[in-house]
KEVO-704362 format. One line per field, with one value per residue: x, y, z of N, C-alpha, C, O in turn. Coordinates in nm, 4 decimals, m for minus. Each point is the difference from the previous one (the first is absolute). Layout:
BEGIN
n.u [X  ...]
n.v [Y  ...]
n.w [Z  ...]
ca.u [X  ...]
ca.v [Y  ...]
ca.w [Z  ...]
c.u [X  ...]
c.v [Y  ...]
c.w [Z  ...]
o.u [X  ...]
o.v [Y  ...]
o.w [Z  ...]
This chain:
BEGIN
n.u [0.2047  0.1389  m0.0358  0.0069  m0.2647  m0.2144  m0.0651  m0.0605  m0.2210  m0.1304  0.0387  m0.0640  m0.2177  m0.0344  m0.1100  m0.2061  m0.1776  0.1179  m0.0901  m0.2243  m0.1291  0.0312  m0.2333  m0.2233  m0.0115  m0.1011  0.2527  m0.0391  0.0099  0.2233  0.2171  0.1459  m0.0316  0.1748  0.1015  0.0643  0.1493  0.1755  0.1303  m0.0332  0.1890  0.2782  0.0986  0.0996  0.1679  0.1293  m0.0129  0.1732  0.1897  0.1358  0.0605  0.2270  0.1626  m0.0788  0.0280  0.1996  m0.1986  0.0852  0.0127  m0.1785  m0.2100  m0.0338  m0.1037  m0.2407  m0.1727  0.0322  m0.1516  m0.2218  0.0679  0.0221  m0.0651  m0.2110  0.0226  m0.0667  m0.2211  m0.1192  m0.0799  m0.1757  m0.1699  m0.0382  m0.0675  m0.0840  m0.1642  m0.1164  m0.0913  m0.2161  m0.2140  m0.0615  m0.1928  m0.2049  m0.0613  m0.0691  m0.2554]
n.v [m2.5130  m0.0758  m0.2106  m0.1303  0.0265  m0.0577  m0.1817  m0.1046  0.0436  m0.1490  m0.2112  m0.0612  0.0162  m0.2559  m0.0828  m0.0132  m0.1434  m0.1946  m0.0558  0.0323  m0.2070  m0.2344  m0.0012  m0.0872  m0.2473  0.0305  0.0516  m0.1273  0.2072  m0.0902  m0.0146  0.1836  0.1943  0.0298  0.0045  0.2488  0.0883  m0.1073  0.0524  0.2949  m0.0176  m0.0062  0.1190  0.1062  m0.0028  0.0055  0.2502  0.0688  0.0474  0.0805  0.1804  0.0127  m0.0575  0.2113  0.0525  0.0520  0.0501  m0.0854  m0.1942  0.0992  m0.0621  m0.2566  m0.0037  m0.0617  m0.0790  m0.2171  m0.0652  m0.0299  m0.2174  m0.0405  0.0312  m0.0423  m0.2226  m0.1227  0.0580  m0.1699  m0.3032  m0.0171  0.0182  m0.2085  m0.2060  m0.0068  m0.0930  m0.1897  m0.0718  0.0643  m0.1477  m0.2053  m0.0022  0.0130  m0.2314  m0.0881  0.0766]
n.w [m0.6674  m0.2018  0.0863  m0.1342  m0.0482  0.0207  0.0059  m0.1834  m0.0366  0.1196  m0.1045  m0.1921  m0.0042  0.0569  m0.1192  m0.1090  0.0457  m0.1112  m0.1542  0.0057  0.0520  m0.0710  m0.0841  0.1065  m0.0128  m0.1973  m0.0544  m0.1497  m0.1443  m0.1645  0.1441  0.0677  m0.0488  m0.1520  0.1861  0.0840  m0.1718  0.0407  0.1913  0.0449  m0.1575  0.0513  0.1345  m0.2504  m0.1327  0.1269  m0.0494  m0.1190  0.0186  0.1139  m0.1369  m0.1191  0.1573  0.0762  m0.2272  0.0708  0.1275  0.1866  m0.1227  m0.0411  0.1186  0.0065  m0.1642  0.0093  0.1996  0.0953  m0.1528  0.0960  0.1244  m0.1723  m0.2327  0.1145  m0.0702  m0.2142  0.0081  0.0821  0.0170  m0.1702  0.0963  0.0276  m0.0849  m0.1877  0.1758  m0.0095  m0.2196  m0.0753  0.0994  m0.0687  m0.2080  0.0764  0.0108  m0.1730  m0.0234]
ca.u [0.1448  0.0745  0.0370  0.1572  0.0384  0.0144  0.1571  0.1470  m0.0207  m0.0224  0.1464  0.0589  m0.0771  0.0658  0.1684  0.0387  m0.0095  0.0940  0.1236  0.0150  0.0511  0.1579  0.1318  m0.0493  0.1051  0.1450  0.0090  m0.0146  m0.1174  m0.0951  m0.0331  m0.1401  m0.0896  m0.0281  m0.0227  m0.1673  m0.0614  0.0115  m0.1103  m0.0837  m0.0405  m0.0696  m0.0610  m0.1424  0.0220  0.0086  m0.1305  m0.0937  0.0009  m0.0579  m0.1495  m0.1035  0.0334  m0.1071  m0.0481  m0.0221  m0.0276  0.0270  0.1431  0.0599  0.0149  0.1121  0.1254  0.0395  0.0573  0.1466  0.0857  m0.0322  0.0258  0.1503  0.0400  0.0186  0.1152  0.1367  m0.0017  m0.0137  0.1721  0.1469  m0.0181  0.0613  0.1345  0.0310  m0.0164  0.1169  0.1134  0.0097  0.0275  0.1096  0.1337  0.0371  0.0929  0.1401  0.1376]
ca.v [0.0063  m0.0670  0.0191  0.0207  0.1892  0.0648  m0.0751  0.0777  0.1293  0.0726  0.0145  0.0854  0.1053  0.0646  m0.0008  0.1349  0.0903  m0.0319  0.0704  0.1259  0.0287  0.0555  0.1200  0.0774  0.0503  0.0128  0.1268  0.0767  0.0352  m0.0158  m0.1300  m0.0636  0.0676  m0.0961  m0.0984  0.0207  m0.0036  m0.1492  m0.0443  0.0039  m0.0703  m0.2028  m0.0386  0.0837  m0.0912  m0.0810  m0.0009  0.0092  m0.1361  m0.0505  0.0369  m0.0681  m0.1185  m0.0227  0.1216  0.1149  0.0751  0.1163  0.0296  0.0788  0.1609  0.0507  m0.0252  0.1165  0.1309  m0.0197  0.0465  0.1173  0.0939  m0.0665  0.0971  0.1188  m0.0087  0.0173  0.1542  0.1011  0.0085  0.0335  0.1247  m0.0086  m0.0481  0.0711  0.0985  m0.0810  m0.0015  0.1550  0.0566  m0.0478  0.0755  0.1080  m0.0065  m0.0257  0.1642]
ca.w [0.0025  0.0927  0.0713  0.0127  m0.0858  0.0697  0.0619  m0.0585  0.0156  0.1437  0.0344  m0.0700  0.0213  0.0921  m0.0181  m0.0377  0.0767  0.1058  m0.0642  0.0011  0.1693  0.0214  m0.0770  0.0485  0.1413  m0.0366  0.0661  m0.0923  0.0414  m0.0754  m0.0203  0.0905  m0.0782  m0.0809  0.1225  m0.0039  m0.0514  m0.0507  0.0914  m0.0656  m0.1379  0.0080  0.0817  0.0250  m0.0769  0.1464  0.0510  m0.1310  m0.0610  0.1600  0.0227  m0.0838  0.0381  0.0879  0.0079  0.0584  m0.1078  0.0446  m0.0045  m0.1375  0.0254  0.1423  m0.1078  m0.0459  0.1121  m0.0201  m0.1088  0.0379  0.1466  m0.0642  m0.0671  0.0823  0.1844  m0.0435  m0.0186  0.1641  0.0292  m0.0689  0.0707  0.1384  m0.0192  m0.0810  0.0652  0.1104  m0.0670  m0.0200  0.1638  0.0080  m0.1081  m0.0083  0.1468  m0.0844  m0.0427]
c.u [0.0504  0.0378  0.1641  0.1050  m0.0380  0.1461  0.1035  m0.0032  0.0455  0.1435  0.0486  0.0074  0.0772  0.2088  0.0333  m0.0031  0.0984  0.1185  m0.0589  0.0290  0.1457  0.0552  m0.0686  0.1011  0.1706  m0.0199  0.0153  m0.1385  m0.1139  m0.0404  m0.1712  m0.0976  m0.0102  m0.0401  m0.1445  m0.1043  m0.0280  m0.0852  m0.1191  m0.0947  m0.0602  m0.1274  m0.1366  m0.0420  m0.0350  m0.1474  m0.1067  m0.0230  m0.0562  m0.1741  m0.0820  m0.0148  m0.0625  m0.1515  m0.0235  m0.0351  0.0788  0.1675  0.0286  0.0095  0.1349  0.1422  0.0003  0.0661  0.1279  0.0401  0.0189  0.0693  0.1299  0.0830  m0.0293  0.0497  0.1516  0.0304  0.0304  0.1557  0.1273  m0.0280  0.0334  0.1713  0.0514  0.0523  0.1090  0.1737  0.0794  0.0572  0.1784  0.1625  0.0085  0.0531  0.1669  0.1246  0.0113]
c.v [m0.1168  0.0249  0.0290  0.1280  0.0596  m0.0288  0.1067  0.1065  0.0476  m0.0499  0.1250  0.1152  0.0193  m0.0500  0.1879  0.1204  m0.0258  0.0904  0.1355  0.0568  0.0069  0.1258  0.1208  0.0308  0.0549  0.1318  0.1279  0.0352  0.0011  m0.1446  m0.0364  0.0586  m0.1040  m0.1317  m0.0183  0.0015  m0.1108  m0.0894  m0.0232  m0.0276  m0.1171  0.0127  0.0204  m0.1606  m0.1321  m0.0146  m0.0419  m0.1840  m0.0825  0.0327  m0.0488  m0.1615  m0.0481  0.0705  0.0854  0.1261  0.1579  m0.0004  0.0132  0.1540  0.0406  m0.0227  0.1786  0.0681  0.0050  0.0305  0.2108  0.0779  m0.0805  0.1092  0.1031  0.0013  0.0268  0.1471  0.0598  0.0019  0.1070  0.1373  0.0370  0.0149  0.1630  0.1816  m0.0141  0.0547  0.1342  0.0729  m0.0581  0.0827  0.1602  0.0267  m0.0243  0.1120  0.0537]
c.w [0.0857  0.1784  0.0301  m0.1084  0.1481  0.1531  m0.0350  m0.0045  0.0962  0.0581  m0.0781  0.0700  0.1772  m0.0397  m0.0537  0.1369  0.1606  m0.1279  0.0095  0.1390  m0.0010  m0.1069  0.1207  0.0945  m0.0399  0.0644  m0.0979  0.0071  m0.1037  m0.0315  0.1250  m0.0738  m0.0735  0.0418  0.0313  m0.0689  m0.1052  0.0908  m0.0080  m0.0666  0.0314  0.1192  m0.0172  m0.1284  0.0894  0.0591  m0.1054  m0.0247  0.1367  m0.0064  m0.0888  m0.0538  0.1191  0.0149  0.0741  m0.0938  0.0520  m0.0089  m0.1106  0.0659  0.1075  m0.0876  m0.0896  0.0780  m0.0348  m0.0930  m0.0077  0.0669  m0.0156  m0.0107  0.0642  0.1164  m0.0522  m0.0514  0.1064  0.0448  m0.0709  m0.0077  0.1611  m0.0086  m0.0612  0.0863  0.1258  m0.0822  0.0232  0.1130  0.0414  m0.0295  0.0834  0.1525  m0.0110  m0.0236  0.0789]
o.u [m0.0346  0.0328  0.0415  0.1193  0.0956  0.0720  0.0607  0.1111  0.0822  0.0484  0.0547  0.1101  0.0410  0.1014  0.1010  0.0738  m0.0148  0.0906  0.1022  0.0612  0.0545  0.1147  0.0736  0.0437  0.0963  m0.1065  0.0260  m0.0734  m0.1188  m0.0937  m0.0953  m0.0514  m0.0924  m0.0714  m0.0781  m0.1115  m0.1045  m0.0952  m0.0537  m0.1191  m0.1140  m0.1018  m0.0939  m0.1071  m0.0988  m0.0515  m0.1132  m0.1014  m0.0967  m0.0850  m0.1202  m0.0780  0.0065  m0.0658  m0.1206  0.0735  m0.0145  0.0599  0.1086  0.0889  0.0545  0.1052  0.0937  0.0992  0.0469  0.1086  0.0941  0.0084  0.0412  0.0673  0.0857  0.0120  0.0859  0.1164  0.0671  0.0830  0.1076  0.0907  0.0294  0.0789  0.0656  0.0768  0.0844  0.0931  0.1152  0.0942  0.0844  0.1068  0.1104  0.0437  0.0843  0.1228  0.0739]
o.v [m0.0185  0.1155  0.0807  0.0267  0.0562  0.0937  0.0813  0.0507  0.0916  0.0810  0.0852  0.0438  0.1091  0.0369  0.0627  0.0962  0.0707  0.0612  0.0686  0.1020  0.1060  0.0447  0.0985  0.1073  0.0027  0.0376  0.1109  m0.0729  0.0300  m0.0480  m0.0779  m0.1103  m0.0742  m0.0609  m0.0936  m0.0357  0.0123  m0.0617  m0.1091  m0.0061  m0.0463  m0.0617  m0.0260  m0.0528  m0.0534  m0.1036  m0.0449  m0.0680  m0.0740  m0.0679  m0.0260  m0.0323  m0.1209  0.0021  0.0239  0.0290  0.0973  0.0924  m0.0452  0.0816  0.1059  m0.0054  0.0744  0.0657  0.0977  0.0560  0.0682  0.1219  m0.0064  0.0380  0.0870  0.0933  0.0594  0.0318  0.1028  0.0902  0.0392  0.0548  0.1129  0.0888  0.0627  0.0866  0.0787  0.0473  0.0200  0.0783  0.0776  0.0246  0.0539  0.1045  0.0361  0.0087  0.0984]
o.w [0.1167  0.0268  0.0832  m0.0139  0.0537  0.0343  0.0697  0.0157  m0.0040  0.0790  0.0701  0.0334  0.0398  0.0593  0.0318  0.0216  0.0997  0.0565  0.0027  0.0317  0.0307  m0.0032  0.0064  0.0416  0.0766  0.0491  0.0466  0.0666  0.0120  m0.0639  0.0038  m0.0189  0.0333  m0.0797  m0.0171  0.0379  m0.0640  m0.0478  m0.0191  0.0304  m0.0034  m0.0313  0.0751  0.0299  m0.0503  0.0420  0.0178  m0.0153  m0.0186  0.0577  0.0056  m0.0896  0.0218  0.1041  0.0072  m0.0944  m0.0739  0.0550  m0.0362  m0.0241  0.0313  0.0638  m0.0290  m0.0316  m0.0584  0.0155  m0.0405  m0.0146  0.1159  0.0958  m0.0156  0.0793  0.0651  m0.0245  0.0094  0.0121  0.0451  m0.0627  0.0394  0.0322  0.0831  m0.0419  0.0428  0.0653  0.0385  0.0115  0.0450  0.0561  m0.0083  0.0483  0.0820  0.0006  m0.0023]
C-alpha cells in the first residue's frame, strides 16, 4: 500500500475523532453516547491500520477490546443517566 493511503487515513481518522469529541462534549445526553461511541470506532480503526503498517501482531486484539467495551460503556451510561432521570423526575412532584 502506498505511503500517502496510509497519511490520509490516519488524518482522516483523527479529523473524525476531533469532530466526535466536540459532539461528546455537547450537553445533550445523546449527543454524548453517540460521541462515544463514534470515538470508539475510529480509535479502534486507528489501531488497526497503525498495527498493521508496523506490524504489531497484538493491535487487532486491542481494537477488538475497544470495539467490545464501546457499546457496553454506552449501555452502562444510558442506564446511569436513565436512573439519575427518574430519581430527578420524582423529586419534582
Amino acid at each position: 500500500m502506498h505511503e500517502y493511503v496510509i497519511y490520509f487515513t490516519l488524518f482522516s481518522l483523527a479529523v473524525g475523532a476531533l469532530a466526535s469529541l466536540k459532539l461528546s462534549f455537547k450537553k445533550n445526553t445523546a449527543n454524548v453516547l453517540v460521541g462515544e461511541g463514534l470515538l470508539a470506532v475510529i480509535v479502534a480503526t486507528f489501531i488497526v491500520v497503525v498495527s498493521n503498517y508496523y506490524g504489531i501482531s497484538f493491535g487487532e486484539t486491542i481494537a477488538l477490546l475497544l470495539l467490545v467495551s464501546g457499546p457496553i460503556g454506552t449501555i452502562a451510561f444510558s442506564k446511569i443517566m436513565k436512573k439519575s432521570n427518574s430519581i430527578s423526575n420524582s423529586n419534582k412532584c
